[in-house]
C-alpha positions, -999 to 999 in steps of 0.1 A, spaced: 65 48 118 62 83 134 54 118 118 77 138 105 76 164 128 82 138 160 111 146 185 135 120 192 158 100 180 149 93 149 166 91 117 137 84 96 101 86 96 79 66 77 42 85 80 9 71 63 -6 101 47 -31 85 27 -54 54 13 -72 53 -18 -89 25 -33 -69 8 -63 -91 5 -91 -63 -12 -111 -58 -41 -88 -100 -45 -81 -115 -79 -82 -152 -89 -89 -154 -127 -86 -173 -137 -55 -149 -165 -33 -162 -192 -26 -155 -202 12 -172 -228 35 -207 -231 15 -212 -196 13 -196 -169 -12 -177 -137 1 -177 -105 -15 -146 -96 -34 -119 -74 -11 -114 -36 -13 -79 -33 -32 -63 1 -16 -28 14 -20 -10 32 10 8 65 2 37 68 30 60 101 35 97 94 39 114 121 58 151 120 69 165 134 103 199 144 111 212 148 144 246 160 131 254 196 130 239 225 114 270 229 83 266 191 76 228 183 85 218 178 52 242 167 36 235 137 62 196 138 55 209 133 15 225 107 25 198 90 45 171 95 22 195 82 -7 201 50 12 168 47 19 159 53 -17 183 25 -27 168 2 -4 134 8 -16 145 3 -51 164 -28 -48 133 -47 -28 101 -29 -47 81 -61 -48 74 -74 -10 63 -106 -10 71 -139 15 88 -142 39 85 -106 44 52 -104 45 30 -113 77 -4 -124 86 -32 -123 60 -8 -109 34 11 -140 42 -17 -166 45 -29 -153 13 1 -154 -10 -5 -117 -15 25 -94 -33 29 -56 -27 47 -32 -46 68 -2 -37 65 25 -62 81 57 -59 55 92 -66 70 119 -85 54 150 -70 71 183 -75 78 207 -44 43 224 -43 26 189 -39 48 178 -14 46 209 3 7 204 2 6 176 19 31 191 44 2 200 73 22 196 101 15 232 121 42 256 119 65 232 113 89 239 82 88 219 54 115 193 55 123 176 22 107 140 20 101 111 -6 64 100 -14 61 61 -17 29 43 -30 24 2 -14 -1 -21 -27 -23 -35 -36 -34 -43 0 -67 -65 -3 -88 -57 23 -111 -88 29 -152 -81 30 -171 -93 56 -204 -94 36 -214 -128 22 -242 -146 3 -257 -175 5 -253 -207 -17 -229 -228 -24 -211 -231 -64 -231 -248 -91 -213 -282 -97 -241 -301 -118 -260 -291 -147 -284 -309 -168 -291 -296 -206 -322 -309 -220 -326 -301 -260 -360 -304 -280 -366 -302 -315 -393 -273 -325 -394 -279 -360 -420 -302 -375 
């Protein structure tokens, strides 16, 4: 988890470039939790840039990023639905799922979102991950009905 554009020794960087709300994945039911009813979560996906760095030299450095990002690509592929035991805390507790979707952008996007200075542009892989439900903190009042009583009367005459 680092920018693309961090020194050290990295051979990947995985960089959070953007959240936007998942309108797909959004729920409206109110949850029903210790006599009172919580406010549905925020569903958001999580847009992550995958850049590839090569410490080899400058005849075979790319041909070594190619190779990283194509692993990494494979890897991504093979486990695109993340769900226990890989999964920790609420994401856990809650039995959640999250999927690994590769974005098709062509060069201009990617070069767009490639706001790193003077830095060149370094070629990367966009990756969307969600849904991730973000829990609400608002609640109401009142508990679920769990009686009713249905009285009819005849109006004719």
């Amino acid at each position: 988890m680092a920018s693309p554009v961090d020194k050290g020794d990295l051979a990947l960087t995985l960089y959070l470039c953007s959240i936007r709300e998942n309108g797909e994945a959004r729920r409206n039911e109110m949850l029903p939790q210790g006599g009172v009813l919580r406010y549905p979560p925020l569903a958001v996906d999580l847009q992550y840039m995958l850049t590839a760095h090569s410490a080899a030299d400058l005849h075979t450095r790319i041909l070594d990023e190619h190779r990283i990002l194509g692993k990494a690509m494979q890897a991504l592929y093979d486990n695109s639905v993340l769900r226990s035991p890989y999964l920790e805390g609420t994401l856990l507790e809650n039995g959640e799922e999250l999927r690994i979707t590769h974005e098709n952008l062509n060069t201009d996007q990617l070069t767009q979102l490639w706001q790193f200075g003077d830095n060149p542009y370094k070629l990367s892989l966009l990756y969307r991950v969600g849904p991730v439900l973000l829990e609400s903190n608002r609640v109401k009042p009142g508990s679920r009905v769990l009686e009713r009583h249905i009285t009819l009367r005849d109006k004719g005459g």
